[in-house]
N, C-alpha and C positions, 0 to 999 in steps of 0.2 A: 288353739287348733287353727291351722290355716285353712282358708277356703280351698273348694277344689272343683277342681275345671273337667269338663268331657272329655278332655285333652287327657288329663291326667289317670283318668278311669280305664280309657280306650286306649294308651297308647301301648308300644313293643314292649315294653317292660309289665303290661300288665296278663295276670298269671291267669283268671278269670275274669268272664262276662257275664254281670251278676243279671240274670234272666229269671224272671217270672210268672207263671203259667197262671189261668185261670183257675184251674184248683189250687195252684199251691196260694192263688191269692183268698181265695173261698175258706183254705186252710187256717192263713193269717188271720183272718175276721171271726172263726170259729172258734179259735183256740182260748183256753183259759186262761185270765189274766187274773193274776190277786189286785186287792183292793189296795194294798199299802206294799210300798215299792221303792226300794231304792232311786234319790235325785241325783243325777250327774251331771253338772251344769258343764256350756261346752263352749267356749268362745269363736266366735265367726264363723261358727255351723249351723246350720237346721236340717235334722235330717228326716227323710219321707218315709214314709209308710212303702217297707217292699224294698226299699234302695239299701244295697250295700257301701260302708262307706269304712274305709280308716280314721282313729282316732288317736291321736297323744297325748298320754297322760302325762302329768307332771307335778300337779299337786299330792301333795301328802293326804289330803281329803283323798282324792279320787282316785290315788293307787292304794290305799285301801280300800275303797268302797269295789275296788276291780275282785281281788282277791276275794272278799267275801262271798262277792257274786257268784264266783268261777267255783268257790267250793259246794256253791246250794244247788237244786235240785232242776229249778227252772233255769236259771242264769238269764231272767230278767232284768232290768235298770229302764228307770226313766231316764229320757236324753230331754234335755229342757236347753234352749241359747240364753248366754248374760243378754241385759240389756245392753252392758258396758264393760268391754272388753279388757278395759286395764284395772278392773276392780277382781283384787286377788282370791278374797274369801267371801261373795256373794251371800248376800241374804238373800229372806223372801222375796224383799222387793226390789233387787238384782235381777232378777230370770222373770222369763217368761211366762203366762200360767199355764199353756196349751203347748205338749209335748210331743212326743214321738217313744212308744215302747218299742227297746229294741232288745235284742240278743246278741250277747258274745258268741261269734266263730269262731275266731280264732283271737291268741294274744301271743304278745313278741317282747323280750326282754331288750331294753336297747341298753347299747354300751355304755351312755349317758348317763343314763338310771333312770330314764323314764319309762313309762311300757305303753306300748301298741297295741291297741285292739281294734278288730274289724267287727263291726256292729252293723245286722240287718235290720233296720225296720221293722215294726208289723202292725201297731194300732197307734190313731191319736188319741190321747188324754188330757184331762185337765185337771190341774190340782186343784182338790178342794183345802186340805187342810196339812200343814206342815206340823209331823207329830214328832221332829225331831231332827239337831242338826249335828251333833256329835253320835259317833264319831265321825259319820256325814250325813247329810240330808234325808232325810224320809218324809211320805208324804202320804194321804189319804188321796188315792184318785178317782175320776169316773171317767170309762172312757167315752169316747164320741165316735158317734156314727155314720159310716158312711152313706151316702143318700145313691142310689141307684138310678143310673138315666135307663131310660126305657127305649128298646131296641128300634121302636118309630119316632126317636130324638131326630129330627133333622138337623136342627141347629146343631146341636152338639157334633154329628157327624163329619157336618162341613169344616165347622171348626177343626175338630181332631184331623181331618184330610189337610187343611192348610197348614198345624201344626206339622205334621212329619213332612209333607213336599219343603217346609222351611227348614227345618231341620237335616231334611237330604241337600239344600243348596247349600247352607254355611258348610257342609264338610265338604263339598264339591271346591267352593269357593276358597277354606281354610286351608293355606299348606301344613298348617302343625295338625292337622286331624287324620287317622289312618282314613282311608277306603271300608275299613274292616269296618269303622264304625256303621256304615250303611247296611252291613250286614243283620249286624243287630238289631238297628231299630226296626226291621223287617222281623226280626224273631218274634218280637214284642208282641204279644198279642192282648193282653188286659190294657185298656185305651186309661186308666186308674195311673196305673202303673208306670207306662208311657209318661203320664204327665209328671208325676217324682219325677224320675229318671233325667228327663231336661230337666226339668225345675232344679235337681238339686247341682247341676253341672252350669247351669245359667251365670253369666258375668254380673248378677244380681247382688245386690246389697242385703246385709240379713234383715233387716227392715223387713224387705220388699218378699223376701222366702217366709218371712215368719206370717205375714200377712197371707201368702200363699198355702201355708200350714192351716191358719185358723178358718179359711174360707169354707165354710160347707158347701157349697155350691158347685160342682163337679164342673156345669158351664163357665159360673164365673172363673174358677180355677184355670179351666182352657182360653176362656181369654186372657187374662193377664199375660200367660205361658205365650200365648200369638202375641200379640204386642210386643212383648218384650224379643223373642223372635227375630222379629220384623225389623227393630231398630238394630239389632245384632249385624241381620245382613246389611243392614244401609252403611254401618260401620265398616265394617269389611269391604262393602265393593268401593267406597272412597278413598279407602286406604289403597285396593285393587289398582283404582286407578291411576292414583298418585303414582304409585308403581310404576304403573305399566310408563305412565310420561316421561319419568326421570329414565329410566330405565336407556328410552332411545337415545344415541350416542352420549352414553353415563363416562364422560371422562370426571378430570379430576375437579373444574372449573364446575360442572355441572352437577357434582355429587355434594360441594358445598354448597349450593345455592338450593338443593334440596332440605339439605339438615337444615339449612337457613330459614328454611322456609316451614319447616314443622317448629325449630324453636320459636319464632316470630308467632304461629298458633298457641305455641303454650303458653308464651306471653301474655297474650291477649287474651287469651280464658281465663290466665291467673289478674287477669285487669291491668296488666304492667305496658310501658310505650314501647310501641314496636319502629322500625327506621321506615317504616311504610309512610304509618302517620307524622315524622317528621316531613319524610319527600315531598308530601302532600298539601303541609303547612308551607313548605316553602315556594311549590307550585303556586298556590293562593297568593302569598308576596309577591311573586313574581309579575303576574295579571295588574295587579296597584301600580307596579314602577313605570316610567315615563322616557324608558331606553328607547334606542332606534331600533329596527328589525334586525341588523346583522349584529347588537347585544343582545337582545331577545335568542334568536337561533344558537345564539353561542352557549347563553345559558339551558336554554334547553337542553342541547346537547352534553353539557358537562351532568347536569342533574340526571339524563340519561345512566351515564355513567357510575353516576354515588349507586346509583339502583341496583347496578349489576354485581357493585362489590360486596365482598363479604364485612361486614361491622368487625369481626376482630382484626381486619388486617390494619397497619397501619394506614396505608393509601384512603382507606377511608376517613378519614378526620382529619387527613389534609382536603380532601377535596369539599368535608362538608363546610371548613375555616373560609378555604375557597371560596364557595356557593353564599356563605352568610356575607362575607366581604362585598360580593356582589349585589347583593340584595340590600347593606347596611348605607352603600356608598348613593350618594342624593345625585342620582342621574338627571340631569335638566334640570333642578329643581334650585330655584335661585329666591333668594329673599326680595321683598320690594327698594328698590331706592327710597331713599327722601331727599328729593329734590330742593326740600326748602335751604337757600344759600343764605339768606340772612342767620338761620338758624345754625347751620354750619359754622359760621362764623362767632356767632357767637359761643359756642360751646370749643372749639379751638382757644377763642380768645381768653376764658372762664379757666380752661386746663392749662396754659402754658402761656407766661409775659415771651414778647419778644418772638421771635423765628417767624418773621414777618413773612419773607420768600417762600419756606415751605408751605405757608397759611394761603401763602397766594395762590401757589401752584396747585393746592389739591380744591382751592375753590374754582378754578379755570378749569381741571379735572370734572369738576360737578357740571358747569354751566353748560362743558360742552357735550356731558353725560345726557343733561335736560334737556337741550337743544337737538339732538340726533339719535338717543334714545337707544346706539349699537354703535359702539365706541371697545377696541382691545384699552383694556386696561394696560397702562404704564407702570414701567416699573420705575419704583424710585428706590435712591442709595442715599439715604440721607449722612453724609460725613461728616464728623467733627470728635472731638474729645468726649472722654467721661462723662455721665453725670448732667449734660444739656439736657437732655429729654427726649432722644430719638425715638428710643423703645417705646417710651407712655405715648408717645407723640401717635402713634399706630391705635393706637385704644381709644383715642378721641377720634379720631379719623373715626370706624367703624362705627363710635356713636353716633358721630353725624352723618353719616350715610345710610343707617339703620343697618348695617350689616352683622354678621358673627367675628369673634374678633379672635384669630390665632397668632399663637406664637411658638416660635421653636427657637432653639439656641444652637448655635454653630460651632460654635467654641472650641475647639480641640476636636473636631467630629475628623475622624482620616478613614472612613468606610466608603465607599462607592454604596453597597445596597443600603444604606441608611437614607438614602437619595431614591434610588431606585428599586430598593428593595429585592431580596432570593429569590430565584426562581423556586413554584412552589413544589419541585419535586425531591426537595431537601426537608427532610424533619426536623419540626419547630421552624420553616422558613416562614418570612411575615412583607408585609409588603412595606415598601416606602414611608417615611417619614410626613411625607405630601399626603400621600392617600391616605394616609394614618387620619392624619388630621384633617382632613376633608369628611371622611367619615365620621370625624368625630363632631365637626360645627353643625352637619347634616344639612348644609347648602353649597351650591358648586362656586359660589361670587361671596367670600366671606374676604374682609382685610388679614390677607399674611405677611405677619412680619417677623424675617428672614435675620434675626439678631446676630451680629458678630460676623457676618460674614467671610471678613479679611482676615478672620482666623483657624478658615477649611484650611487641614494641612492635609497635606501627599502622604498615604502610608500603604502597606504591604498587600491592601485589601483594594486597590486602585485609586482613583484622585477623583474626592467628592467634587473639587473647585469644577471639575470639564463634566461631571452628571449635570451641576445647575444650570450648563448652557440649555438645554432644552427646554429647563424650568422657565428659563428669564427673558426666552428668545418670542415675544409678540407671534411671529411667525411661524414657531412651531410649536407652542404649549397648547392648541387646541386640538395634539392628540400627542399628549404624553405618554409615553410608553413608562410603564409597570413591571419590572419581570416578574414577579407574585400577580400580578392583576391578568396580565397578556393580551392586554385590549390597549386601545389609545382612549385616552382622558380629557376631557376639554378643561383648560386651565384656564382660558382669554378670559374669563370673564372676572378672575380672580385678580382684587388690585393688591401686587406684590409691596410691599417696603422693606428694603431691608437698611441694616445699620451697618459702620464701617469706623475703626479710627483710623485705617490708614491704608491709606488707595493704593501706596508703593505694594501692600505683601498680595495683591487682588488679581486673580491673572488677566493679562490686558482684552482677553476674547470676553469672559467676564464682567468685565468692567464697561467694556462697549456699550453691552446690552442694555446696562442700566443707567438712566437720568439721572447726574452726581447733582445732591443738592447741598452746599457747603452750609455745615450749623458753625459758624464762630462759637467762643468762647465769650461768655456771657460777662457784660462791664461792670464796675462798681454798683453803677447806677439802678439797673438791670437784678442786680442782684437783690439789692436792697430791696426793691421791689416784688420781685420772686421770692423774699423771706415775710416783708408785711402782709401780700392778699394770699400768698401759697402756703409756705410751710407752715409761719407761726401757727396760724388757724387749725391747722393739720395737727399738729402736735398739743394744742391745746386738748382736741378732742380724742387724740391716741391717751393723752395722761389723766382723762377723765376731768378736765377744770373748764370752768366758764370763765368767757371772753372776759368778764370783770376781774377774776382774780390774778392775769397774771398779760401786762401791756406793755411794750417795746417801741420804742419813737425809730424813727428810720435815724439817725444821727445816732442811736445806739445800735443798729443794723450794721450803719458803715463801719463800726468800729472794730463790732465781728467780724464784719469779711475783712477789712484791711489787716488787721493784727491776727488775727486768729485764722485767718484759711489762705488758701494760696493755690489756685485751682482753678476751671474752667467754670467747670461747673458747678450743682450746688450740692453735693453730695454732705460735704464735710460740711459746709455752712449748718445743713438741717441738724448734722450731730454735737454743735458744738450752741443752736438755740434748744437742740432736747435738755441740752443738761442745765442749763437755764431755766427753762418749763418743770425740769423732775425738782429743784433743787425750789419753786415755789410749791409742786405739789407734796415734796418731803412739809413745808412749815405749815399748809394746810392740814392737812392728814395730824400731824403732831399738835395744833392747835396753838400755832406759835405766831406772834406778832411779826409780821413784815407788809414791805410796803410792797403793792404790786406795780406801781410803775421799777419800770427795771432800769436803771443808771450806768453810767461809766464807771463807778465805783462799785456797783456791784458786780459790773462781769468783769474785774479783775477779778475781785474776790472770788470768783466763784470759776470762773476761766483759768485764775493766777496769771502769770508773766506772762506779755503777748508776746507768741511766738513767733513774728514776722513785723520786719522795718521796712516800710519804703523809701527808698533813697529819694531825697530832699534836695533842690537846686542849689547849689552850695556857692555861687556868685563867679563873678569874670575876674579876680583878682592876677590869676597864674597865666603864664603865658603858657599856650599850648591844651590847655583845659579846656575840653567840650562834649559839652550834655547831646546825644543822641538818643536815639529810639530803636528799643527793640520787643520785639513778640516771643513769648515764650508758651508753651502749652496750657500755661494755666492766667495767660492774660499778655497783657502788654506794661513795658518796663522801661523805665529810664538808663542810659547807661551812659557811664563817664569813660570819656577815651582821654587821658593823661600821656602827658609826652615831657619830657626834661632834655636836657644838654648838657655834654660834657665834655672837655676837653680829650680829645684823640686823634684818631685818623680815621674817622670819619663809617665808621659802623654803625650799624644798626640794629638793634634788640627788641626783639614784640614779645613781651610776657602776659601773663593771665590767663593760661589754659585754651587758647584759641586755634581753631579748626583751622585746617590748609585753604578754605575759601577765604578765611577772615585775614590770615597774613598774604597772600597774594591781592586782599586790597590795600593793605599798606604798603605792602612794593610796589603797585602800582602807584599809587596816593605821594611816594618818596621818588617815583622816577617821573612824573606827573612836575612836581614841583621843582626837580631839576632842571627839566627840560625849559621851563616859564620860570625861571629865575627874575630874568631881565626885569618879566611884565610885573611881575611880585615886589618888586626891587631887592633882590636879594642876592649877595655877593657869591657866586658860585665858589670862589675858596674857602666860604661859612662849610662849604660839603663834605670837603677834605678835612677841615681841624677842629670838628665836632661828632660827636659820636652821642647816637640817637638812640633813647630809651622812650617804647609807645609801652603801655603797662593798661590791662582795662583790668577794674578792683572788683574784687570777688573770685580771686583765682582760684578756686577751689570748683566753680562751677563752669561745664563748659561754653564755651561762646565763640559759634559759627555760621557763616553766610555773608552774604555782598552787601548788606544794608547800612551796613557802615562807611561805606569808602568814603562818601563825600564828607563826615564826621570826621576821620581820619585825616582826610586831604586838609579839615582847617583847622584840626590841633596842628599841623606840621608848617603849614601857613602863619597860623599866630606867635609859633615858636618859634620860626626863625627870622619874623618881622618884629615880635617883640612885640604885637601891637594887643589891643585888647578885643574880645567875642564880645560880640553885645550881651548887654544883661538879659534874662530868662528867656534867651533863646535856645532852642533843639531843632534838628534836622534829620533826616531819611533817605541813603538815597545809592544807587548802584553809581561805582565811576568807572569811565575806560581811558586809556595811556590819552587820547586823542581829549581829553576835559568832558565826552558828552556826562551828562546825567541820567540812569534809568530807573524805570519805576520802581518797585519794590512790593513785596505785600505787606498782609496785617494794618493797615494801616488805621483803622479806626480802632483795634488795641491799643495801638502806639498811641495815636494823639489822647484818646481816654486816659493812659497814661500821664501823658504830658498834662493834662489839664488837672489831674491833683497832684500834678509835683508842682502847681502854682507857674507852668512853663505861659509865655504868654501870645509868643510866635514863635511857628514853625515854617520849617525851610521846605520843600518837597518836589519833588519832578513833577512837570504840567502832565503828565502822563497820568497822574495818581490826583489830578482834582476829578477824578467823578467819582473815586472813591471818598473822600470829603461831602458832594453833595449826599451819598446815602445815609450819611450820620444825622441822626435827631440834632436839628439846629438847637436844641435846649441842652444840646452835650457840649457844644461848642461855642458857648455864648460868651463875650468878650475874649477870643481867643484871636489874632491873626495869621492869614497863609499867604506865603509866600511862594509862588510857581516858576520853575527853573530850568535851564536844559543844557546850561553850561556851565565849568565848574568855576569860572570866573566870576559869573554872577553869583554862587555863593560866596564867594572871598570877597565879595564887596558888598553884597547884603550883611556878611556874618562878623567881621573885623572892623571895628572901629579904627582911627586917626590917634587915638590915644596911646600912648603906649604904657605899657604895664608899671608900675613900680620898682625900682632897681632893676631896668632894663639893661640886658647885656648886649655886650659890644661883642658883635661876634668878628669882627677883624681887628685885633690889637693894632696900636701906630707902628710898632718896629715891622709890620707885614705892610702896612700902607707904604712908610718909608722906602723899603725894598721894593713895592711898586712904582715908586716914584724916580726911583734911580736906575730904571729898566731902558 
């Protein structure tokens, strides 16, 4: 049975007002009740003594115990409530013990197959004894007494007067309540009665009615009924009010912001998180952060805003992504330096041999850090090949600065908003890659390093290379614009590095910005060294072995990188001593005899066939034969420029795969020697009845640029004097039609080169000795330079007075004779 409301009793559809009089209540109390009485147990009802009420039946119990009733003489039944409402077949200890006798009015067959009865009240009871529960309940009762207040009760009175003036304002107040009801409780004349009457229409829990039932107390009874009352109207007039607020100018913005706002109460009653107590938690962050006032007002303002909207739309969870971005990002908030330079220095020197210049610069970085204490940070590009160490080279820096250490990779990135990120009124928009990671180290001065740079490419989504001009530019990253952020960002304080191998694809505004610091290509020597204190140790402890079980001499280092790698850097070197390392930790693991010093014979075995030969000074025997120097990506190389003669008319052939710089220094180097015949002594009709083959070996691989010319110029010089190159000399060097010499690069590839191909002097333009002084004098030790500006002074530094072995005669006697008869 469902509860039922005043509403429900009094409204237009109801047919009577069940009213009654002091006799007919005199009546009630009078009349004969039997002692043993049908139970009809009633779920979510309690009903009053004098109150009319509907009931539906539905059990099989109870529509019969109906029937029976309706045939017998009284058409009494006890009405008793469950304790518990979903228990189907109650026992004794189901129901309540203190009831309500009531009488069938009337009964209604429902088309359902339940039946309807309307039961009035008339005495309370209390079971004493259950004499039987098929085919339904019966029971032994007594009834209970009503207690009489006495016509000089003042309490009571007052009471009863505050009961109905409360009872006339909730209908005044209720729009679901007729007018008419007023009329009635004014009929009401038994103050007994009256109390049922609310009591059994009261928004009360059965609990709270069944308690009201058992009460003998006619006072206590009207209290409870006031109280309960009393909290009714406070309910109503807050809801009144609610009302009446929303009510003025109730458009559509203000009609959701209502419903918002009663769901956010039922939230919170059922104990779940409402977007209040989020606004509020982020108010409090707010207060913590260390922004200037016009970020301060900005945030306020947007939080403003999360307030106003509604939680289902989307715009709100962009704006709260918003609002936490702002909050998550380390406004002012910078880590401390560590000034200490020796320490810096040392921990650079610990993580990386060699890269002396970059070592210098970012110690000059610090000192002038210590020294003024408010310094923009520089941005550096550190350039070079594979595999040196630019990237790691950023993670020591940050060690030794005590900073947070980022990195992002550039690589193929062609977005503009990966830089600068959506603006945030796109869904799923996020902000910049920068602020990304700024939020993420949670300091504004962390070392970022900017990896791959020179390979932002241009694509359909704008050109990330022209977003990082703001990034890179000192002058303007101390208010980086954001398009998700929409504030400016101070960046100065952040020391940039980025990486580069090749400054040609870098766009030149780009490029400006940032401090190029060239990393060369790491030398034998270098290497070797970078595999004893670096890798091997590394790799010893990646394959789980101690230093004892498995040891490499630097003479078995050199033989790795010379035979085995062929590169700048030390990439491959590491993967060709892992397998070295795995191949002692295979015989420890297995329990197998080896020895741990590691041999030349062992890293064939275990390496096989070396994959690289270095070309070896092969002697001055040939006229026209001469050892040069060249740089290549992965180091510096010896190279032979061969030249031969043959009888023709006087042609010229440059073979070996070489680039249009490299044969326009041999036609210079051929029109060069033409021109200086005389001074060469050399018979200019040699030009006309010889035909010139230049050949550099290795044609398979290509070989381009000016650093040959002066090489060029004295194979062509040797080959047509016949005379001999000195023995294990090499030379370097740009030539122009006029004989000067110009410098070149790579040069300390080149002579590191030269000095294990066993070369012993080098030739070089005066221009190119300060590049000589920057090389470790223990790289160059027993080697001699030769400084040049002309290309005569090479042909007489490089060409001996000897002449070669079966030297040719390049004017036959029958061309002399004919000269001679002129």
């Amino acid at each position: 049975m469902d509860k039922l409301s005043l509403t429900h009793l009094l409204g237009e559809e109801t047919e009577f007002i069940p009213l009654v009089t002091s006799e007919a209540e005199n009546e009630l109390n009078e009349s004969e009740i039997p002692t043993e009485i049908a139970i009809l147990p009633l779920r979510n009802t309690v009903l009053f003594p004098g109150v009319v009420s509907p009931i539906t039946a539905g059990r099989d119990k109870s529509i019969r115990l109906i029937k029976d009733v309706q045939a017998s003489s009284t058409k009494l039944i006890g009405v008793v409530g469950q304790r518990d409402a979903s228990t189907e077949d109650p026992g004794f200890g189901d129901i309540y013990e203190v009831g309500t006798i009531a009488s069938i009015v009337r009964s209604f067959k429902m088309p359902d197959g339940n039946t309807t009865i309307i039961l009035q009240g008339k005495r309370r009871f209390r079971i004493v004894e259950i004499i039987g529960t098929e085919p339904y309940h019966r029971a032994k009762i007594e009834l209970l007494g009503e207690e009489e207040v006495a016509e000089n009760d003042a309490e009571f009175h007052k009471i009863m007067s505050s009961v109905k003036e409360l009872a006339n304002q909730i209908i005044e107040e209720s729009p679901h309540i007729p007018t008419e009801a007023q009329v009635a409780l004014k009929n009401i004349k038994s103050d007994r009665f009256l109390l049922h009457f609310i009591a059994s229409n009261m928004s009360m829990e059965v609990e709270g009615k069944q308690d009201l039932l058992e009460t003998d107390s006619m006072t206590e009874r009207a209290k409870i009924v006031l109280k309960q009352l009393t909290l009714e109207l406070q309910m109503l007039e807050v809801k009144n009010e609610i009302q009446t607020k929303v009510r003025s100018e109730f458009d559509q913005q203000q009609r959701e912001y209502f419903l918002q706002q009663q769901m956010r109460t039922i939230q919170e009653e059922l104990g779940g998180n409402s977007s209040e107590a989020e606004i509020e938690e982020m108010r409090a962050r707010a207060k913590a952060k260390k922004w200037d006032e016009k970020t301060a007002a900005h945030f306020d303002k947007e939080l403003s805003k999360m307030q106003r909207l509604n939680p289902q739309v989307p715009e709100y969870s962009i704006q709260r992504n918003y609002l936490e971005l702002l909050l998550d990002l380390p406004w002012n908030e910078f880590s401390k330096d560590n000034f200490d330079l020796k320490r810096a220095r040392k921990i650079l020197d610990r993580d990386h041999y060699g890269l002396e210049e970059v070592k210098e610069r970012i110690i000059e970085y610090l000192a002038v850090l210590k020294l003024k204490n408010d310094m923009k940070s520089p941005i550096l590009c550190l350039y070079g090949p594979p595999g040196v160490g630019k990237t790691s080279l950023g993670k020591s820096v940050a060690e030794a600065l005590g900073r947070e250490y980022i990195r992002i990779s550039l690589g193929g990135l062609r977005d503009e908003a990966e830089i600068r990120g959506h603006r945030k009124t796109y869904i799923g928009a996020m902000p910049g890659r920068i602020i990304q990671s700024l939020k993420k180290a949670g300091t504004s001065n962390p070392v970022f390093v900017l990896d791959e740079i020179d390979k932002l490419t241009y694509g359909g989504q704008g050109d990330p290379s022209s977003a990082m001009l703001e990034v890179l530019d000192p002058e303007q990253n101390n208010a980086f614009y954001d398009n998700f952020l929409e504030l400016g960002y101070d960046l100065s304080k952040v020391l940039f590095i980025a990486t580069a191998n090749n400054l040609g694809s870098i766009q030149p505004a780009l490029r400006d910005r940032m401090e190029i610091i060239d990393i060369t290509g790491y030398t034998l020597e270098e290497k070797v060294e970078i595999g004893k204190r670096h890798l091997w140790p590394k790799l010893l402890r990646d394959h789980g072995l101690k230093k004892t079980q498995s040891v490499i001499g630097k003479k078995e280092l050199a033989t790795v990188v010379e035979s085995y790698t062929r590169e700048s850097g030390v990439r491959s070197l590491e993967k060709q001593l892992a397998r070295l390392v795995r191949h002692a930790a295979k015989s420890v693991a297995m329990e197998e005899e080896y020895s741990p010093k590691v041999t030349n014979d062992e890293i064939r075995g275990i390496l096989k066939a070396p994959r690289f030969t270095r070309d070896k000074y092969q002697g001055n025997d040939v006229a026209g034969v001469v050892t040069g120097l060249a740089w290549t990506p992965v180091g510096g190389d010896i190279l032979f420029i061969e030249s031969s003669l043959s009888k023709g008319t006087g042609r010229t052939v440059i073979t070996g795969n070489l680039g249009d710089v490299m044969k326009e220094s041999a036609t210079i180097a051929m029109a060069y020697l033409k021109s200086h015949s005389d001074e060469f002594d050399i018979p200019f009709e040699a030009f006309k009845q010889w035909d010139v083959n230049i050949h550099v070996p290795e044609g398979a691989v290509p070989k381009d640029g000016p650093s040959a010319g002066i090489t060029l110029l004295t194979a062509l010089a040797s080959l047509f004097t016949q005379r001999k190159v000195k023995a294990k000399l090499a030379m370097t060097g740009e030539i122009t039609l006029r004989g000067k010499v110009l410098p070149v690069g790579g040069i300390k590839e080149k002579i590191l080169a030269a000095k294990r191909s066993d070369i012993k002097e080098i030739i070089l333009c005066e221009d190119n000795r300060k590049d000589i002084e920057e090389i470790n004098p223990e790289y160059i030790k027993g080697m001699d330079f030769h400084f040049v500006r002309e290309m005569a002074e090479v042909v007489e530094l490089a060409l001996t007075k000897q002449k070669v072995k079966g030297a040719k005669d390049l004017l036959p006697k029958t061309v002399e004779g004919s000269k001679d008869n002129q």
